[in-house]
C-alpha positions in Angstrom: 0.0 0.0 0.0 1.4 3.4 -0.8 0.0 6.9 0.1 0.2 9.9 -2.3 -1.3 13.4 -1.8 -3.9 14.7 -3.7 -3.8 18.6 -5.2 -5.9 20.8 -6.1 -5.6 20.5 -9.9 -6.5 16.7 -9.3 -10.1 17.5 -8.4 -13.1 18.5 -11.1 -16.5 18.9 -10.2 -19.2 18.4 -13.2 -23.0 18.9 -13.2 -24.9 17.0 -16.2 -28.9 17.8 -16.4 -30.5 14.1 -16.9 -34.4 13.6 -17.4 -36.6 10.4 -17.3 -40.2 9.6 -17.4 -41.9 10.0 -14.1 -43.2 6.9 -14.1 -42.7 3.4 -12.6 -40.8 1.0 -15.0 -39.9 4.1 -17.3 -43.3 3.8 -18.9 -43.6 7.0 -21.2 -46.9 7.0 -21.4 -49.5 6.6 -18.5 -52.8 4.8 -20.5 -54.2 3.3 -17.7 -55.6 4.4 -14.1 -56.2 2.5 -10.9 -57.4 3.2 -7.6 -57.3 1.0 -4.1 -60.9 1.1 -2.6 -59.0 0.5 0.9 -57.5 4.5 0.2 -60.8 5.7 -1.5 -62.9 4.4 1.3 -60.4 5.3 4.3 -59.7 8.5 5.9 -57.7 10.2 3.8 -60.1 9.3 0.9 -62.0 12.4 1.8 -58.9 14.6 0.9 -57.5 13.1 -1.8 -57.6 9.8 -4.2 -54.0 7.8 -4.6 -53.6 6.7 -8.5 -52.0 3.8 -9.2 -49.9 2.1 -12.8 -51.9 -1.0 -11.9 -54.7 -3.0 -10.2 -54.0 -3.8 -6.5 -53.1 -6.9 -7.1 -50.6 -6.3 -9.5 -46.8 -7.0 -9.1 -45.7 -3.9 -10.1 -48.6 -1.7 -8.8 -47.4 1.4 -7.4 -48.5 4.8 -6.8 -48.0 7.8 -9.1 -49.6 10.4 -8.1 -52.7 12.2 -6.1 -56.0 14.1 -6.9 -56.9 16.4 -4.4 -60.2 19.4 -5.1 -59.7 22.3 -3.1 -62.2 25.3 -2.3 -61.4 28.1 -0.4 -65.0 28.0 1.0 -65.2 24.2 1.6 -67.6 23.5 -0.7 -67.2 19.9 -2.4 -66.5 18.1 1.0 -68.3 17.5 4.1 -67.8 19.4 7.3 -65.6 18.5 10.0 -68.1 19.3 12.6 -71.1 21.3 11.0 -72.1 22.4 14.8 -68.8 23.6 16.0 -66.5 25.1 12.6 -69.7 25.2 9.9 -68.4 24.4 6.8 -64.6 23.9 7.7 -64.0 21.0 5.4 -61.2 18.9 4.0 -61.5 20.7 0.7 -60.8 24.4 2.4 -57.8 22.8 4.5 -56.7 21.6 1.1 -56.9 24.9 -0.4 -55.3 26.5 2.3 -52.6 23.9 2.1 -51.5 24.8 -1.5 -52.3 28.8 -1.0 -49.6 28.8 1.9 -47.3 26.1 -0.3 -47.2 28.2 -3.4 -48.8 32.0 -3.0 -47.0 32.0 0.4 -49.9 34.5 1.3 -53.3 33.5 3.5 -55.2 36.3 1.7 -53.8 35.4 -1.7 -56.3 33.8 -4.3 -54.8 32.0 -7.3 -55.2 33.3 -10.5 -55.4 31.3 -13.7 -54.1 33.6 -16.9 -55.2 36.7 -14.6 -58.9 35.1 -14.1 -59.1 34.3 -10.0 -60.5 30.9 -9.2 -61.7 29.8 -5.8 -62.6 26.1 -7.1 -59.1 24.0 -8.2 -58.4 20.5 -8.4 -54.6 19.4 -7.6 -52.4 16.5 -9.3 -49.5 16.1 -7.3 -47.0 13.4 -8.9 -45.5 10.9 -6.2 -41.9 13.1 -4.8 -39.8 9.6 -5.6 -41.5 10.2 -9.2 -40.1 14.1 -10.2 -37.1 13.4 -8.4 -35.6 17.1 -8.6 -38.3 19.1 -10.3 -40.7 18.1 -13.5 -39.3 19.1 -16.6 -41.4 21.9 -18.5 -42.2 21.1 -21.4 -43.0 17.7 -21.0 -46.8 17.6 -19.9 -49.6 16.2 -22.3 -52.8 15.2 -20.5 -55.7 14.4 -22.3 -59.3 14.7 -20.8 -62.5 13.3 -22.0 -66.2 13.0 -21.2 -69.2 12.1 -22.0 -70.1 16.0 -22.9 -66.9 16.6 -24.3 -65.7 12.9 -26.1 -63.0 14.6 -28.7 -61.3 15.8 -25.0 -58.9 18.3 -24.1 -55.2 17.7 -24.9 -53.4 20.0 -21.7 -49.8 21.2 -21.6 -47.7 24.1 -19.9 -46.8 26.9 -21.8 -43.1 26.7 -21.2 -42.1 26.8 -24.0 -44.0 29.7 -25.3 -42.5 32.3 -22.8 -38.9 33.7 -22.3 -39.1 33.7 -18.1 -41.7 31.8 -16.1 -44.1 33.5 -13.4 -41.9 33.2 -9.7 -44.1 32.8 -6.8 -41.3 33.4 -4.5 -38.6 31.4 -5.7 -40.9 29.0 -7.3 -41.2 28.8 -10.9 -45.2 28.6 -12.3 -46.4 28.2 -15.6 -49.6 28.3 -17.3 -51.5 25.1 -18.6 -53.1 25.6 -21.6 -54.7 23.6 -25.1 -51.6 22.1 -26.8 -48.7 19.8 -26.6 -45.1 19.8 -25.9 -45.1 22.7 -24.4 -46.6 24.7 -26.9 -50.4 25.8 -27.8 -52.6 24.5 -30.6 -53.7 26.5 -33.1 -56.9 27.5 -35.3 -54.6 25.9 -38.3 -53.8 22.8 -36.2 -57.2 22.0 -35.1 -56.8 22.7 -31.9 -59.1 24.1 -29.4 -59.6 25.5 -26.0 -57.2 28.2 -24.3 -54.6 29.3 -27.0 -53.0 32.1 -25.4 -56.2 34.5 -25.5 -60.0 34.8 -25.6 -60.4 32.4 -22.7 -63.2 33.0 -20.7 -61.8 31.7 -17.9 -58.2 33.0 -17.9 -56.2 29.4 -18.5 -56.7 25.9 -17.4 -54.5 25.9 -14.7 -50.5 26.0 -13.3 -48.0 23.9 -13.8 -45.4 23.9 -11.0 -42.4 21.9 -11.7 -40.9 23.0 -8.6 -43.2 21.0 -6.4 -44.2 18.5 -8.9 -47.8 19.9 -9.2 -49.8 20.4 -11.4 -53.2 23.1 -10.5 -56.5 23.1 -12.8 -58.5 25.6 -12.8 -62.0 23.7 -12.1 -64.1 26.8 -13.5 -62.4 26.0 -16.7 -63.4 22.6 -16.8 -66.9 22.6 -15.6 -67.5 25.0 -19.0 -69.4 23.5 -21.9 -68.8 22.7 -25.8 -65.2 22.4 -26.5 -63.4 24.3 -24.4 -64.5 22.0 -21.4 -65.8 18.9 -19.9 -69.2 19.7 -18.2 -67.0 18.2 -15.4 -70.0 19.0 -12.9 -67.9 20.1 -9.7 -69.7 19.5 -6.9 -69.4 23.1 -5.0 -71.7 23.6 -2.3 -71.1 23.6 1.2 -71.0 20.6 3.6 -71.7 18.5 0.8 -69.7 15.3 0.4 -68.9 15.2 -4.2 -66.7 13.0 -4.8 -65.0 15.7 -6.9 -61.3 13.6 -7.5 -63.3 10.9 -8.7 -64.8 12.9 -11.4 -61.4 14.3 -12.4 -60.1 10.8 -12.4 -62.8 9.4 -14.8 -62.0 12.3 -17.7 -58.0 11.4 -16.9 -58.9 7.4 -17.6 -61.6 7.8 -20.8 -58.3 10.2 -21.8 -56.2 7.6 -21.4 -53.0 9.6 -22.2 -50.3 10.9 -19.3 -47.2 11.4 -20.1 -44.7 13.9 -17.9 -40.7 13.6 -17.4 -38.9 14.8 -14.1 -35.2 15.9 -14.5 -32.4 16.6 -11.9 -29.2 18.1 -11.9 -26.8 15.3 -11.0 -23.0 16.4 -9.6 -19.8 14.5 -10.1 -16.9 14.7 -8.8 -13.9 13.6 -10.6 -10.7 12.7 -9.0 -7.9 11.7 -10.9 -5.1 9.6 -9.1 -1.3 9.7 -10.5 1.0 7.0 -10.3 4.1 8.3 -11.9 7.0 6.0 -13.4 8.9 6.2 -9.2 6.1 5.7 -7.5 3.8 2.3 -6.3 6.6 -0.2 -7.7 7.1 -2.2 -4.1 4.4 -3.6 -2.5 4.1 -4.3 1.4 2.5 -7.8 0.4 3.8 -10.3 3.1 4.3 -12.9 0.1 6.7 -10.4 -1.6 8.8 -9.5 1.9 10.4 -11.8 4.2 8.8 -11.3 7.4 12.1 -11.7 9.3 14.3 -9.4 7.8 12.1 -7.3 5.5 14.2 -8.1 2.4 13.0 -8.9 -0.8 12.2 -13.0 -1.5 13.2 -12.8 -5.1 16.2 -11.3 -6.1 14.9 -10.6 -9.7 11.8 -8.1 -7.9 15.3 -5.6 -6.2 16.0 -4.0 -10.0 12.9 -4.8 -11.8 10.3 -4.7 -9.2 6.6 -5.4 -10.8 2.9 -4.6 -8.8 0.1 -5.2 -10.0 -2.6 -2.0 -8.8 -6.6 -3.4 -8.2 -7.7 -1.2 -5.9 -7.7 3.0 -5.0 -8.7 4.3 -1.5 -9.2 8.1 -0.7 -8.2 9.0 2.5 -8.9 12.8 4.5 -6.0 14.5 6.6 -6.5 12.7 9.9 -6.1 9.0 7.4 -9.9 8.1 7.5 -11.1 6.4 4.7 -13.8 7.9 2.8 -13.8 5.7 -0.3 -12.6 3.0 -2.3 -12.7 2.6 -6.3 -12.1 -1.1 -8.0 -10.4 -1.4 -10.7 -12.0 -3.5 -13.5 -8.8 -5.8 -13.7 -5.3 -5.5 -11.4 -3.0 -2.9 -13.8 0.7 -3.9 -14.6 2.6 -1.1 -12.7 6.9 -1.0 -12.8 9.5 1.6 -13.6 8.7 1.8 -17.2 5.1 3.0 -16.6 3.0 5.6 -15.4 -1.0 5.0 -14.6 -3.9 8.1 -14.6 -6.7 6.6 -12.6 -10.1 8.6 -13.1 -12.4 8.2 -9.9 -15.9 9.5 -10.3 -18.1 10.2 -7.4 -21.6 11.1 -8.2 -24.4 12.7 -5.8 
């Protein structure tokens, strides 16, 4: 074993940006949507539904995201205790929730393409899913109903604007009619929000930052094309069901795709072993133990190692970590070895 200090030229840090579907099995596509009566039934079923890539008995069946409605009055859900906090409801805590989460203001109200909105339904995407943030751009949902069976196709609008809306430090984009990040057109077929004329400002937020997505339920309970007759349930202290509904247009859709991407950091440390260095070795079979001499007369002039392993010490000689090498590497006088270590976090 030898030791060798490491300087500062021998360090390099590198950041690569990496994206991958959000969901399990690196499925592109989501085209089918499954719930666990268990959830749906149990206590949190009254704040949100869990949405699973398969049937509960599946294998692989695992969750990928959440629907939650929120209103800032509590209409949609029941009352906690109609007597004591009339109509304080699951669906106003959810609202509150999200308005503290992303306006970081109690009186705030969000606003949907600069129309305000009381009424929203939430998608958030399972955190082991986005893993840094979602990647804009990447959102197509498509929505159908029985009032509305062509559907909406939603995306963000990321890739129509130079600099995204900041709540705070929190990056917010709009969800509109379109794909890929960009709105359809009179000329493409398209319909719904387009970038103006909405009556109801746009169909939502996207908010890659959190990995959720807002909709503007206003927008969707309109009629003809540019909605789905969704038929939010609104009033007060009055159980709806209203994920359910959302759910059912998201599985007669049948189409989710959405990618996360993260920001992952190497650092690259390269190891030198010039032609003088790391020829002996402190192998017991290559030293006698009595006299610390040499046991083969032909290793004294023409010494060979052979190198398999590097360790990376700090200043008080803790190790910290250890590379293999693929296969031991011939090391004597006549050669020199870089080593490349890559540590990724």
């Amino acid at each position: 074993m030898g030791f060798k200090r490491l300087e500062a030229d021998d360090f390099v840090v590198s950041a690569q940006a990496q994206t991958a579907t959000c969901w399990t099995n690196n499925v592109p596509t989501l085209t089918q949507f499954y719930t666990q009566s268990n959830q749906v039934n149990g206590a949190s079923g009254v704040y949100y539904t869990t949405v699973f890539n398969e049937d509960a008995t599946g294998s692989n069946s695992q969750a990928q995201f959440e629907i939650a409605y929120a209103n800032k009055s509590g209409g949609g859900t029941a009352a906690y205790n109609q007597i004591a906090a009339p109509d304080v409801s699951p669906s106003m805590t959810i609202y509150g929730q999200y308005r503290t989460l992303v306006l970081e203001d109690e009186n705030a109200e969000f606003t949907f393409g600069g129309y305000d909105c009381e009424n929203i339904y939430v998608i958030s995407v399972e955190r082991q899913a986005y893993k840094q943030s979602l990647f804009p751009g990447s959102l197509n949902l498509t929505l159908k109903s029985n009032a509305n069976p062509v559907g909406l196709v939603l995306t963000d609008d990321s890739k129509m604007v130079n600099v995204p809306t900041y709540y705070g430090t929190m990056r917010a984009y709009q969800v509109i009619s379109g794909s890929d990040g960009l709105a359809y057109n009179s000329a493409s077929g398209g319909n719904g929000y387009t970038g103006g004329g909405f009556p109801k400002g746009s169909y939502g937020l996207f908010l890659p930052d959190i990995g959720t997505i807002l909709l503007n339920g206003d927008a969707l309970d309109l009629g003809n094309e540019r909605g789905l007759t969704l038929g939010t349930v609104t009033q007060t202290n009055t159980q709806g069901d209203n994920p359910l509904k959302l759910l059912a247009t998201i599985q007669t859709g049948s189409n989710f795709s959405l990618n996360s991407e993260e920001t992952i950091t190497s650092d690259y440390v390269f190891v030198r072993a010039r032609n003088s260095e790391f020829n002996y070795s402190e192998n017991p079979s290559y030293i006698s133990g009595s006299t610390g001499e040499v046991i083969y007369n032909y290793f004294i002039n023409n010494p060979q190692t052979y190198m398999t392993t590097v360790g990376l010490y700090n200043d008080s000689n803790e190790l910290l970590a250890v590379a293999k090498l693929s296969k031991p590497l011939n090391k004597d006088f006549t050669k020199e070895a870089l080593i490349r270590v890559k540590l990724d976090f």
